[in-house]
Legacy VTK file of the C-alpha trace (Angstrom):
# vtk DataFile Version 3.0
C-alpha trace
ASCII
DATASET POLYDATA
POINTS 282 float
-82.273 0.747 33.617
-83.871 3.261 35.674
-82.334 7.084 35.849
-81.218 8.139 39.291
-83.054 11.317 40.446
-81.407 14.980 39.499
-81.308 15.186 43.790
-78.806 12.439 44.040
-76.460 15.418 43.270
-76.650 16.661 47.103
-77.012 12.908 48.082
-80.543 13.344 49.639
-82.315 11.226 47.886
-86.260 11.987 47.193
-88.488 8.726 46.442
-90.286 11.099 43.673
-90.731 14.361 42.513
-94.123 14.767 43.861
-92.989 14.414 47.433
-90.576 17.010 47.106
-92.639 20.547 47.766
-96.370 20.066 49.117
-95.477 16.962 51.041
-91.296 17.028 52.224
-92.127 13.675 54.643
-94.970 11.202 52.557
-95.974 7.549 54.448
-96.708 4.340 52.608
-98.465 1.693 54.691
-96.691 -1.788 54.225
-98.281 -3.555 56.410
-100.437 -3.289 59.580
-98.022 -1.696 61.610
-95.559 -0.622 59.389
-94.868 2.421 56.998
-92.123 3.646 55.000
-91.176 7.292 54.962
-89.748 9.072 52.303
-88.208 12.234 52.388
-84.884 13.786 51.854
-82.083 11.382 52.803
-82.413 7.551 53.941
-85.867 5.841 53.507
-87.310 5.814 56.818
-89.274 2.851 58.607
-91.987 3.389 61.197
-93.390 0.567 63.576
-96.605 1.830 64.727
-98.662 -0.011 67.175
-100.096 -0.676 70.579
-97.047 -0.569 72.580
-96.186 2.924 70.418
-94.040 4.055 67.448
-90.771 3.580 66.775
-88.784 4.460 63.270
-85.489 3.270 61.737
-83.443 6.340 60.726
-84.199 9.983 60.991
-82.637 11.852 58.256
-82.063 15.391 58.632
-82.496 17.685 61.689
-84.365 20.461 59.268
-87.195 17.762 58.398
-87.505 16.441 62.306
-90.632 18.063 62.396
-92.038 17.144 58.808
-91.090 13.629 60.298
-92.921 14.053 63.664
-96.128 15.098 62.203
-96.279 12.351 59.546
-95.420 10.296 62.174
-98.230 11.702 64.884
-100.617 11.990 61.522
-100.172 7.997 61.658
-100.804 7.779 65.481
-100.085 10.336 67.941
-97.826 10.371 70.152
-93.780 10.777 69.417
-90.965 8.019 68.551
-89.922 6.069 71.961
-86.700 4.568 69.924
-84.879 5.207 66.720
-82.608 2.461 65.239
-79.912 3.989 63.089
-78.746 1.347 60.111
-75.444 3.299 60.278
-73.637 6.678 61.195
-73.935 8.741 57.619
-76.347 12.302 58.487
-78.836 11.566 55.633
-79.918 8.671 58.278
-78.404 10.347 62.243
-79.039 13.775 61.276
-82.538 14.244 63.453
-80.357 11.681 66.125
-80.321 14.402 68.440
-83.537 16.300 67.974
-85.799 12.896 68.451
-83.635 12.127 71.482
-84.730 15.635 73.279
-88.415 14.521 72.285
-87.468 11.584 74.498
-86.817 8.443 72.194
-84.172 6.298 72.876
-81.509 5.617 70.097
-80.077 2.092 69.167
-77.394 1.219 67.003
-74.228 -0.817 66.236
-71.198 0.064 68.521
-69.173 0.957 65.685
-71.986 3.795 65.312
-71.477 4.917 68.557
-67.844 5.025 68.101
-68.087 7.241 64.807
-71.102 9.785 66.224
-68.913 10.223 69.275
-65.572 11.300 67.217
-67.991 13.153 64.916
-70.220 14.994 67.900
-68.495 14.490 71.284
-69.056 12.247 74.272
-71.764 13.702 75.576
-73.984 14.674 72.173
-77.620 13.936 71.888
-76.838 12.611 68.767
-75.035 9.601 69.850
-76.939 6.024 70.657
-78.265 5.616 74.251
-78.176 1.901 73.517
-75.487 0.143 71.312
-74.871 -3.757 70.648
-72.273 -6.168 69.165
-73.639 -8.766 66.626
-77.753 -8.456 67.011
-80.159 -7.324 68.978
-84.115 -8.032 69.520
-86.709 -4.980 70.022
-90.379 -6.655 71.051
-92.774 -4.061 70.433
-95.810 -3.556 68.408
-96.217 -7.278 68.697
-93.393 -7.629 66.589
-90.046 -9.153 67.570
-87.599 -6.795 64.917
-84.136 -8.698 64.675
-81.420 -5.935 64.024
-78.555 -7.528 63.197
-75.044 -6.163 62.229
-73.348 -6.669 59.025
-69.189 -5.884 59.113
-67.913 -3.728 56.421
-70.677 -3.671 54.121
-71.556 0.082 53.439
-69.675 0.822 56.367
-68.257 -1.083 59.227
-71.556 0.034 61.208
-73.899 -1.254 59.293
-77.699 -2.957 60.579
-80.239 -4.788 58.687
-83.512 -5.490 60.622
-86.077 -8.216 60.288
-89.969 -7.467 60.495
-89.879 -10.991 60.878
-94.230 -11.027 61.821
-94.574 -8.608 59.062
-92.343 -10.245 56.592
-90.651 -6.797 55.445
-86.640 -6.097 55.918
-85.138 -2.603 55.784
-81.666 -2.649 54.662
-80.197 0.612 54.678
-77.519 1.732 52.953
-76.460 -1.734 51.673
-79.079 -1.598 48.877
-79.546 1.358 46.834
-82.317 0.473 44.601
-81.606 2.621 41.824
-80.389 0.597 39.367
-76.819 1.577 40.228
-73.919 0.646 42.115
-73.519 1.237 45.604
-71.056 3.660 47.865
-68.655 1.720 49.146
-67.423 3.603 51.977
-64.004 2.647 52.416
-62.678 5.188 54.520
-65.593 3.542 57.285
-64.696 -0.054 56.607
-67.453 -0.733 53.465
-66.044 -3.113 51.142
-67.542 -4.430 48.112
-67.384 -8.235 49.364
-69.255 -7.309 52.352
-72.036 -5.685 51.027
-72.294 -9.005 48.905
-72.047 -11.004 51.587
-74.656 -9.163 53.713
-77.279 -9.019 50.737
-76.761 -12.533 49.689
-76.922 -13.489 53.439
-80.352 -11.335 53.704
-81.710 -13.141 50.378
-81.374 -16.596 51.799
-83.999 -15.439 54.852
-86.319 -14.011 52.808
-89.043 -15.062 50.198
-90.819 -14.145 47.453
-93.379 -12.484 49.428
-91.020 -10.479 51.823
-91.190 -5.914 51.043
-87.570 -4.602 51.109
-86.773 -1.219 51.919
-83.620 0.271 50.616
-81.603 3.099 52.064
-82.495 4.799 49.354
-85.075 4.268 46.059
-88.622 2.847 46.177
-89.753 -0.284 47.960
-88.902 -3.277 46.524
-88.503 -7.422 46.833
-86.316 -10.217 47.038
-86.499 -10.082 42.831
-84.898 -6.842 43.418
-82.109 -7.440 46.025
-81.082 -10.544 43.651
-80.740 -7.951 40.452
-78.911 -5.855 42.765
-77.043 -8.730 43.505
-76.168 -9.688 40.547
-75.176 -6.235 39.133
-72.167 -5.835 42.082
-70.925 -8.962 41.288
-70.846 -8.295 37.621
-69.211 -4.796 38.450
-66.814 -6.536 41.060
-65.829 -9.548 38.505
-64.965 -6.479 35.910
-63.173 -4.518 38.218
-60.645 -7.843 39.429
-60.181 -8.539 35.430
-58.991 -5.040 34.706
-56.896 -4.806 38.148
-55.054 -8.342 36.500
-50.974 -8.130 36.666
-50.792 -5.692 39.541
-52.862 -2.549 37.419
-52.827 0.966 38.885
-55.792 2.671 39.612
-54.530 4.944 36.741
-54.980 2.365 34.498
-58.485 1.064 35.919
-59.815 4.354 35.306
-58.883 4.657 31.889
-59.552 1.098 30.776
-63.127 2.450 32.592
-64.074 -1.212 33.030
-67.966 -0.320 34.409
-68.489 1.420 31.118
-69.704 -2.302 30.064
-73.154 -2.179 32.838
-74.156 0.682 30.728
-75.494 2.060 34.205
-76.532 6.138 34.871
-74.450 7.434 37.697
-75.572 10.060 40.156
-73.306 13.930 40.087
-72.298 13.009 43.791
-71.319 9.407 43.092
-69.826 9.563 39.296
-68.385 6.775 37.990
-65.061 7.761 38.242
-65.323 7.560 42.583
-67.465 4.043 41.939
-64.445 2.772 40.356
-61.875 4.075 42.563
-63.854 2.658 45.799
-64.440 -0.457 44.033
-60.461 -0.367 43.228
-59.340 0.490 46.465
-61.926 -2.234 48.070
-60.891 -5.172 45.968
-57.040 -4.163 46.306
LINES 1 283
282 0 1 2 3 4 5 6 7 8 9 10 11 12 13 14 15 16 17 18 19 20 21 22 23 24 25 26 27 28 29 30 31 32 33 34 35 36 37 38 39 40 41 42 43 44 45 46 47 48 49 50 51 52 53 54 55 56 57 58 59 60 61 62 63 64 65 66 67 68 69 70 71 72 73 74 75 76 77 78 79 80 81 82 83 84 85 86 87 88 89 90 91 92 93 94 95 96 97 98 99 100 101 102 103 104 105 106 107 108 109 110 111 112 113 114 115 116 117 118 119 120 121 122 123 124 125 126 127 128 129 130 131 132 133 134 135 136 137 138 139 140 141 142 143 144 145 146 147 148 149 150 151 152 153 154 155 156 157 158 159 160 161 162 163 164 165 166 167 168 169 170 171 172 173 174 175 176 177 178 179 180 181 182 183 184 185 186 187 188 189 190 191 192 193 194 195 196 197 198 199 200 201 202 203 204 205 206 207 208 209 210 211 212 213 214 215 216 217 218 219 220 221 222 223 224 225 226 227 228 229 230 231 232 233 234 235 236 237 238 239 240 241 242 243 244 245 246 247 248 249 250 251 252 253 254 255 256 257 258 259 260 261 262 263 264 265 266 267 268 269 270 271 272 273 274 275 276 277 278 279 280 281
């Protein structure tokens, strides 16, 4: 099982320790047209053609510009839209600094709704554009399918489908660490719907299709199914030690997850795993 990274512990996660110092934003060509970005925070996708460039998630505001020149270093010019997967900083936080540069942010209307209680009506950093189930983006001679997921990781959440390039980036509902996910409860995540939305994503992809997580290194359907498999493990453990009406008390101490054997991260200990997997499958 593979260790999650000492920088889990501020919950910016780095895809390795070489890109840490020398180089804070590294690109890795997938395809043609598209790159992922690693950095500090959510793995970042960049479409970069004829029509322009446009990335999925921004991170922080302090790397904007470490994003912009890997970016420009790609192609120049700047980002003419930014997709958001969902509303957490590690992937909004440069919302705001890309929009002054002039791109155009998309994202669920439930990330819209959260920015704006977050930011204020009028910030920078909320989506110019924002859609219901799915939305289409033809650019780059690419037709990218973004299409919402309810309370997965959040209740905000967007997978989108390189559908040319055969590559899906899936945000925060696949952390490929070898861990559990963050369920985030208090933004509508639930365990069922992240299960749903990765075993939905699994049935449109093949063997051949590159998956980018939120967070971790690139990755394939293989992957997403061992991921898959590991929350339903943890969720079938959880529901036989929350049998006859169990307090979360009692969860905790019978420490049911001890059985994965898994490494858990100093922002995301085991103890919180359980509790949002408690309060989740309640």
């Amino acid at each position: 099982m593979k260790k999650i990274l000492p920088a889990l512990i501020t919950g910016l996660l780095l895809s390795s320790a070489t890109h840490a110092d020398e180089n804070p934003v590294t690109a890795e060509k997938l395809s043609d047209s598209v790159y992922v970005l690693f950095g500090q925070g959510g793995n970042i996708a960049a479409s970069v053609g004829e029509d322009g460039i446009y990335i999925i998630d921004d991170q922080f505001a302090k790397l904007s510009n470490d994003i912009k020149k890997t970016i420009s270093d790609l192609k120049p010019g700047s980002a003419e839209f930014v997709i958001n997967t969902h509303h957490h900083g590690d992937h909004t936080g440069g919302n705001e600094n890309f929009a002054k540069a002039g791109a155009h942010v998309i994202a669920h209307d439930n990330v819209h709704k959260r920015l704006e209680e977050k930011h204020g009506a009028n910030s920078d950093y909320l989506p110019r554009i924002s859609f219901g189930h799915d939305l289409k983006l033809h650019f780059n001679n690419e037709h990218a399918h973004v299409v919402h997921y309810a309370h997965a990781h959040t209740d905000g959440d967007s997978v989108i489908f390189f559908n040319n390039d055969n590559i899906v980036h899936m945000g925060d509902i696949y952390f490929n660490f070898g861990s559990l996910p963050f369920v985030d409860v208090d933004s509508g995540g639930s365990v069922d719907g992240i299960l749903a939305a990765v075993n939905d994503v699994i049935k449109q992809i093949d063997e051949r299709t590159i998956v980018i997580p939120g967070h971790g290194p690139v990755s394939d359907r293989s992957g997403l199914e061992t991921y898959a498999k590991l929350v339903k493990k943890a969720k079938d453990l959880m529901l036989k030690a929350m049998q006859n009406n169990a307090s979360l008390e009692q969860v905790l101490k019978a420490d049911p997850l001890a059985e994965l054997g898994l490494e858990y991260a100093g922002w995301l200990p085991k103890e919180k795993v359980t509790t949002l997997f408690y309060r989740s499958l309640k």
